[in-house]
C-alpha positions in Angstrom: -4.1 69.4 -33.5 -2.6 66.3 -31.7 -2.8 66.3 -28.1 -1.5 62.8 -27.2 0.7 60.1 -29.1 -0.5 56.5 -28.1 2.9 54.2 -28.5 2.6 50.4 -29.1 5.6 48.7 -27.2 6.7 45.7 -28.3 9.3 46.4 -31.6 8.2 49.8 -31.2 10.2 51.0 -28.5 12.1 48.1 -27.6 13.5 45.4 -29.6 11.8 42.1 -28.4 9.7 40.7 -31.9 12.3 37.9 -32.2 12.2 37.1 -28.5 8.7 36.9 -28.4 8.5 34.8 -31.8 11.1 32.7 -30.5 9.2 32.2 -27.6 5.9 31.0 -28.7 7.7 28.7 -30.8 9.5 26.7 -28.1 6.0 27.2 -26.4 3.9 25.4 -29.0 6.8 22.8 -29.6 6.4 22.3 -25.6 2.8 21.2 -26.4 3.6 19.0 -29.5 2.7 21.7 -32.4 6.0 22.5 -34.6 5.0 25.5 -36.1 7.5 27.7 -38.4 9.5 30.4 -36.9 8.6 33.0 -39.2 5.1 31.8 -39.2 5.0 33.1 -36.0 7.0 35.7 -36.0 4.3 37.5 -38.4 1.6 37.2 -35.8 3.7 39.0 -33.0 1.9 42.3 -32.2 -1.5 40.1 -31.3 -1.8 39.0 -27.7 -2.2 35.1 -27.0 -5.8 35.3 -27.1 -5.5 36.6 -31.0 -2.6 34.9 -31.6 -3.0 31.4 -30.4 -6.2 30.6 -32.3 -4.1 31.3 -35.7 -2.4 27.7 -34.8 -5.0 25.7 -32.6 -7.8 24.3 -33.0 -10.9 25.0 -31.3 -10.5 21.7 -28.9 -6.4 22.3 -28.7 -7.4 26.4 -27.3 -10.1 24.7 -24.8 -7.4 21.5 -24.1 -3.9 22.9 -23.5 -4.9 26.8 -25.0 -4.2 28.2 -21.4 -1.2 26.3 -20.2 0.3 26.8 -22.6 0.0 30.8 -22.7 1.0 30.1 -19.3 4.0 28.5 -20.3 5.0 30.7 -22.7 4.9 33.9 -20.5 7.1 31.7 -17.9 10.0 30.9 -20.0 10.0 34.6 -21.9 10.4 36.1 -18.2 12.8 33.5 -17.7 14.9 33.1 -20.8 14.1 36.1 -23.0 13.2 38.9 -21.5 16.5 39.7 -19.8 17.6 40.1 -23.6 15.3 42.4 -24.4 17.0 46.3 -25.9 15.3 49.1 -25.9 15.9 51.2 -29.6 17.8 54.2 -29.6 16.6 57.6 -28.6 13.4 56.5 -27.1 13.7 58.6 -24.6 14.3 61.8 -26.1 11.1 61.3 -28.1 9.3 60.7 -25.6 11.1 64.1 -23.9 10.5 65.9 -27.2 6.7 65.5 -27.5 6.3 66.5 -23.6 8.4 69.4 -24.3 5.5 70.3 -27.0 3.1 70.0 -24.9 1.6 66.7 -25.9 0.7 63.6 -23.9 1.9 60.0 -24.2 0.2 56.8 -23.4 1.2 53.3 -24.0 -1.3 50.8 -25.8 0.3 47.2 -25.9 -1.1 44.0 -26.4 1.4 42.8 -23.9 0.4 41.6 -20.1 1.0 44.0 -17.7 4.1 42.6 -15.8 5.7 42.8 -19.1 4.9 46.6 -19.8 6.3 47.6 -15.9 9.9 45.8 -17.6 9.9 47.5 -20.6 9.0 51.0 -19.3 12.5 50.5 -17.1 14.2 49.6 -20.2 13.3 51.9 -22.1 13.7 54.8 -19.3 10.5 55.9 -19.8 8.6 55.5 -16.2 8.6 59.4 -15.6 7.2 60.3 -19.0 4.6 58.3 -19.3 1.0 59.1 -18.4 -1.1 56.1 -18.9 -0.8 52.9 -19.8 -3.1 50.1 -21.0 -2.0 46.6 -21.0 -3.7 43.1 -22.5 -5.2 43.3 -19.0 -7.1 46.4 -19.4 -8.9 44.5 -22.6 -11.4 41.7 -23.8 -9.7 41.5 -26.8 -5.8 42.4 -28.0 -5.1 43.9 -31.0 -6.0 43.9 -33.9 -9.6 44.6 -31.9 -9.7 48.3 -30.5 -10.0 47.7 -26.6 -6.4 48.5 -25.9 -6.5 51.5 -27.8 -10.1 52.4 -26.4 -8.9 51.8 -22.9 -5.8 54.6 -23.5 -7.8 57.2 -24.9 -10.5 56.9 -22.1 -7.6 56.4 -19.8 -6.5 60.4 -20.8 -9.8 61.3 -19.9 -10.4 64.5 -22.6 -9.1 63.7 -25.1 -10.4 62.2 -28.5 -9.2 59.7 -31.5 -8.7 62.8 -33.6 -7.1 64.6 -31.6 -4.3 61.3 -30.6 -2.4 59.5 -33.1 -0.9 55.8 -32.8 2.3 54.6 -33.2 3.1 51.3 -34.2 5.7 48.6 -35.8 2.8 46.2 -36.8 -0.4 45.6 -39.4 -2.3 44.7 -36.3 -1.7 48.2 -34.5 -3.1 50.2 -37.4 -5.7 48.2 -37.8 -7.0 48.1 -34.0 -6.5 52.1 -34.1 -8.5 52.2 -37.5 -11.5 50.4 -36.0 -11.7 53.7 -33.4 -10.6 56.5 -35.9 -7.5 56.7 -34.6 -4.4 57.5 -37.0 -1.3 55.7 -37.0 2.3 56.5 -37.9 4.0 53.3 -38.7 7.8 52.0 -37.7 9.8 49.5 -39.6 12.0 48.4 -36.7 9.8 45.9 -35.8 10.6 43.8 -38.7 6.6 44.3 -41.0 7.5 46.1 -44.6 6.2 49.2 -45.5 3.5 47.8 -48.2 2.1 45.6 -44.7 2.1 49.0 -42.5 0.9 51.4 -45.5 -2.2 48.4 -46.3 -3.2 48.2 -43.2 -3.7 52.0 -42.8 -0.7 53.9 -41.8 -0.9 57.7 -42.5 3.3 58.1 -42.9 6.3 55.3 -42.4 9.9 55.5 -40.3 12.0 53.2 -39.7 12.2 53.8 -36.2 12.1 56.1 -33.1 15.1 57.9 -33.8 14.5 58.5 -37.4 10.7 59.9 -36.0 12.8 62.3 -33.6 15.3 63.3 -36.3 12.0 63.8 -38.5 10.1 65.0 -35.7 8.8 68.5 -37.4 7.4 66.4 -40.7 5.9 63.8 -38.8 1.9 63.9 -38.2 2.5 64.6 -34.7 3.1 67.8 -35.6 1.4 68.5 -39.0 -2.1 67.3 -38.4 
């Protein structure tokens, strides 16, 4: 039986993948690397330590690899976060599994300042019982820590008894490393084929259609 749900964040609950990829890229161009919008965009769901190596070198990371992380979480608060939509009916999923009974946590690879912002967005704060940012973690996803740090965070419970639920390759794969089974979103922009590869028990296309779904979803079936 599932106890808790574990939510990603990020194209998850609110709609911020572009924002994000948009910022990185202005970031990188800052620094004198043109990399391709989309190119970036497919890494989004990493956190900069995961995501940053993809496009620097070894001596660029230990040069400019800080500065410019820096940067970029400066001109995201500053430019693109205020843009930032939460999807529709996140809240009344969140209201329907507490009315079951069940637990939620948040596990994102985002910093913590970030996750405080989106939990407003998405009117959330109240329902919410733990949280685990990329500060609570070594590594960001696709490693496990963020996902490790949740489930310790709700104390009794264990990987098979929480499932994961994510918009990208890199959350199932993070949850996979710990047991942990994921539903998979589309809203945050990954196909199907990316979400079901990388280990994705069942698919929808985003939190309203897992509300309107609610009683064939694993949350309840497992």
């Amino acid at each position: 039986m599932i106890k808790a749900v574990i939510f990603d964040i990020d194209g998850t609950l609110v709609d911020s993948v572009d924002l994000h990829a948009q910022a990185w890229k202005e970031a990188f161009k800052h620094f004198g690397k043109d990399v391709p919008y989309q190119q970036v965009r497919h890494q989004i769901g990493k956190g900069g330590d995961q995501l940053m190596p993809v496009f620097l070198t070894r001596e660029e990371l230990e040069e400019f690899g800080e500065e410019l992380e820096k940067y970029r979480g400066k001109i995201f608060k500053r430019d693109y976060m205020p843009r930032v939509r939460a999807w529709p009916k996140v809240r009344e999923l969140f209201e329907r599994i507490k009315q079951d009974g069940r637990r939620i946590a948040l596990a994102s690879s985002a910093k913590e300042e970030e996750l405080e912002v989106y939990k407003k967005i998405a009117n959330i704060e109240d329902l919410v019982e733990k949280e685990t940012s990329a500060d609570d973690a070594d590594k960001s996803k696709p490693h496990p820590d963020i996902f490790k740090a949740a489930i310790a965070g709700l104390g009794d419970i264990t990987p098979n008894e929480a499932i994961a639920i994510g918009d990208t390759p890199y959350d199932a794969e993070a949850a996979g490393k710990m047991r942990l089974r994921t539903i998979g979103v589309l809203c945050g922009g990954f196909q199907e084929e990316e979400l079901s590869a990388a280990g994705c028990i069942a698919i929808f296309n985003d939190p309203a259609d897992l509300l309107a779904r609610y009683d064939e979803s694993p949350i309840v079936r497992i």
